[in-house]
Phi, psi and omega in degrees: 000146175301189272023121148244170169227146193283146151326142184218184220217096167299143150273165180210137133025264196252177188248082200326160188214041178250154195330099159122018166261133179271140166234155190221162164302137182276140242233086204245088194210196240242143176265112211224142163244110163262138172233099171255148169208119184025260196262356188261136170228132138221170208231112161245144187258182195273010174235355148105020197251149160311106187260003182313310204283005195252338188222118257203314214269322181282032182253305181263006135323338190247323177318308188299323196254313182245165219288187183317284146242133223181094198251156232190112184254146193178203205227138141289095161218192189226112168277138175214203197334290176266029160124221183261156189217090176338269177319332180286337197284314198282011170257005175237033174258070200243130166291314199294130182279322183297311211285313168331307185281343170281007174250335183296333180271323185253012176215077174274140201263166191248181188242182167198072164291145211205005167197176202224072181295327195198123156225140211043241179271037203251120128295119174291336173305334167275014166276151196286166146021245154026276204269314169297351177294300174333273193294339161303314184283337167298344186248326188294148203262142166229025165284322184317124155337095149113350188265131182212120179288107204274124193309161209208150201186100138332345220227105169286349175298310180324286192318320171297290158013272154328301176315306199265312187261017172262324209296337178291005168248002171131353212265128170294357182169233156215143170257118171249146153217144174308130184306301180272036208262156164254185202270085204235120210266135172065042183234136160241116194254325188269196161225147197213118187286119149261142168337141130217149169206197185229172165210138172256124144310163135274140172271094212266321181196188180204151120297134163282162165295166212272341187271003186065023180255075207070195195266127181275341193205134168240162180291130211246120148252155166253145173259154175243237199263342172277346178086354179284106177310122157260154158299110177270335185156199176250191179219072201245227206003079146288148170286180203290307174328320204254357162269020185254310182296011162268302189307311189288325191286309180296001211251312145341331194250358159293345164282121163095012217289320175318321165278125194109313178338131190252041169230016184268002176237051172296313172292336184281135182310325178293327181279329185321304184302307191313337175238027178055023174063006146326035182246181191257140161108011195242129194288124179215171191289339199293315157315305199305145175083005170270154162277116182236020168311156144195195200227122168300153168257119141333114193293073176216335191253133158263190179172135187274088174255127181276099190271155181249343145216194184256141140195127215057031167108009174231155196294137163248155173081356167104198191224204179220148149297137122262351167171176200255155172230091206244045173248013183242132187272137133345257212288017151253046180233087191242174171306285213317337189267350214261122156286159197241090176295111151335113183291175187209172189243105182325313176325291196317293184299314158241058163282301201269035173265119172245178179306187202219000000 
């Protein structure tokens, strides 16, 4: 019965290669625990919140594809032209119960499973991997429309592979686990290889942190072909230390900042639209009740931040500082430096998908 917590996944580096390891796609959509008992389905998230009342159409999607009773750890995502597509998946987290249902009909989301937790009376989590895989592709029905048992390779070559030509559909990465681990809930026990790369940025503004201890974040922009700076995203998790030597480093660029700021009319709405809302401070369902205040900089520090893709013109999951570039002028910090990923065909990866 619910709560389970999902298994969770340290990252590493490089892409382990030691004996009895399975790998799979890293998924990049919604983390899901399904719990059926006969006519009750419910879609729980990795925080224990209902993700049931948001997606309607995998509910009797799933009624369909797996037994009676049975609980089925996996992904939530939504494909769409060019792969998986994040931003159609986070819109369909909407309070309004009509716009759910009209987003369920023209952007209906799939399932993607990937463990077996409980079936009729058994709990499965102390049995290894392995075994727990086995009977999840025996009971998942994946004749069913958006329901997909997600590919699996014993053959760490397959995986690098899988790493390099998939991320253009969309995929964050590769996930490895141990053959024999048992499911060991809220542990991060597997791993996970993910996309990184760097950009040098503007440093445009920061948030202070929530503890008042220095600077918590800092505000990252790009220019585009017009020269106009969009907001990409932030730059955070400092140590406590290292957020007072920001604070201290930055405090110089705070006299005048405003002037000129090609971010100072950030609260008006005509601008927000005007920059395609990619400026910093602008209030969304995603926001609300966060403090999104912050204090400009003078358009003089770049910095070199490592990030894992681009999506929709902003860094997802945010970004790491490595260091300031202060041999790089601003206004040569544009998208054109950005690599640009080949899209690729979900299809593909699972046709070529083999056993473990």
């Amino acid at each position: 019965m619910p709560p389970v917590r999902p298994m969770l996944a340290a990252l590493v580096r490089e892409l382990p290669r030691e004996p009895g390891l399975c790998y799979e796609p890293k998924w990049d959509g919604f983390r899901c625990i399904v719990f059926r008992d006969g006519d009750d389905l419910e879609l729980g998230s990795r925080n224990d919140r209902p993700l049931t009342r948001y997606f309607p159409e995998l509910v009797a999607l799933l009624a369909d594809a797996l037994p009676r009773r049975c609980v089925v750890d996996g992904e939530i995502v939504v494909v769409g032209e060019a792969g998986l597509d994040f931003d159609a998946l986070q819109q369909r987290l909407h309070p309004a119960e009509s716009r759910v249902r009209t987003l369920a009909a023209e952007t209906p989301a799939g399932f993607v499973a990937f463990d077996l937790l409980a079936l009729g009376d058994e709990d499965l989590t102390g049995e290894p991997f392995s075994r727990r895989r086995a009977r999840l592709a025996d009971i998942l029905d994946t004749a069913q429309a958006r329901v997909h048992l997600t590919p699996l390779t014993g053959d760490a070559d397959v995986a690098e592979d899988w790493f390099t030509r998939f991320e253009g559909a969309g995929f964050d990465g590769v996930m490895v686990k141990a053959g024999d681990e048992p499911y060991r809930q809220d542990k991060r026990t597997m791993r996970k290889v993910k996309h990184e790369r760097t950009a040098d940025c503007v440093v445009a503004g920061f948030r202070w942190h929530k503890d008042g201890e220095g600077v918590g974040s800092l505000l990252l922009g790009l220019h585009d072909e017009a020269n106009t700076l969009h907001h990409v995203g932030v730059a955070s998790s400092f140590t406590a230390a290292r957020r007072r030597e920001l604070a201290a480093e930055l405090e110089p660029l705070r006299s005048g900042a405003l002037d000129g700021h090609p971010w100072r009319d950030w609260a008006d709405p005509a601008a927000q639209a005007a920059h395609g809302g990619r400026m910093p401070g602008g209030q969304s369902r995603w926001s609300a009740g966060k403090d999104l205040s912050w204090e400009p900089l003078r358009i003089e520090r770049v910095a070199e931040v490592r990030y894992e893709h681009l999506q929709a013109g902003r860094f997802r999951h945010g970004g790491r500082l490595v260091r300031f570039r202060p041999d790089r002028d601003p206004a040569s910090c544009t998208y054109a430096q950005l690599e640009q990923v080949p899209p690729a065909e979900l299809t593909a990866l699972f046709d070529e998908a083999t056993p473990a």
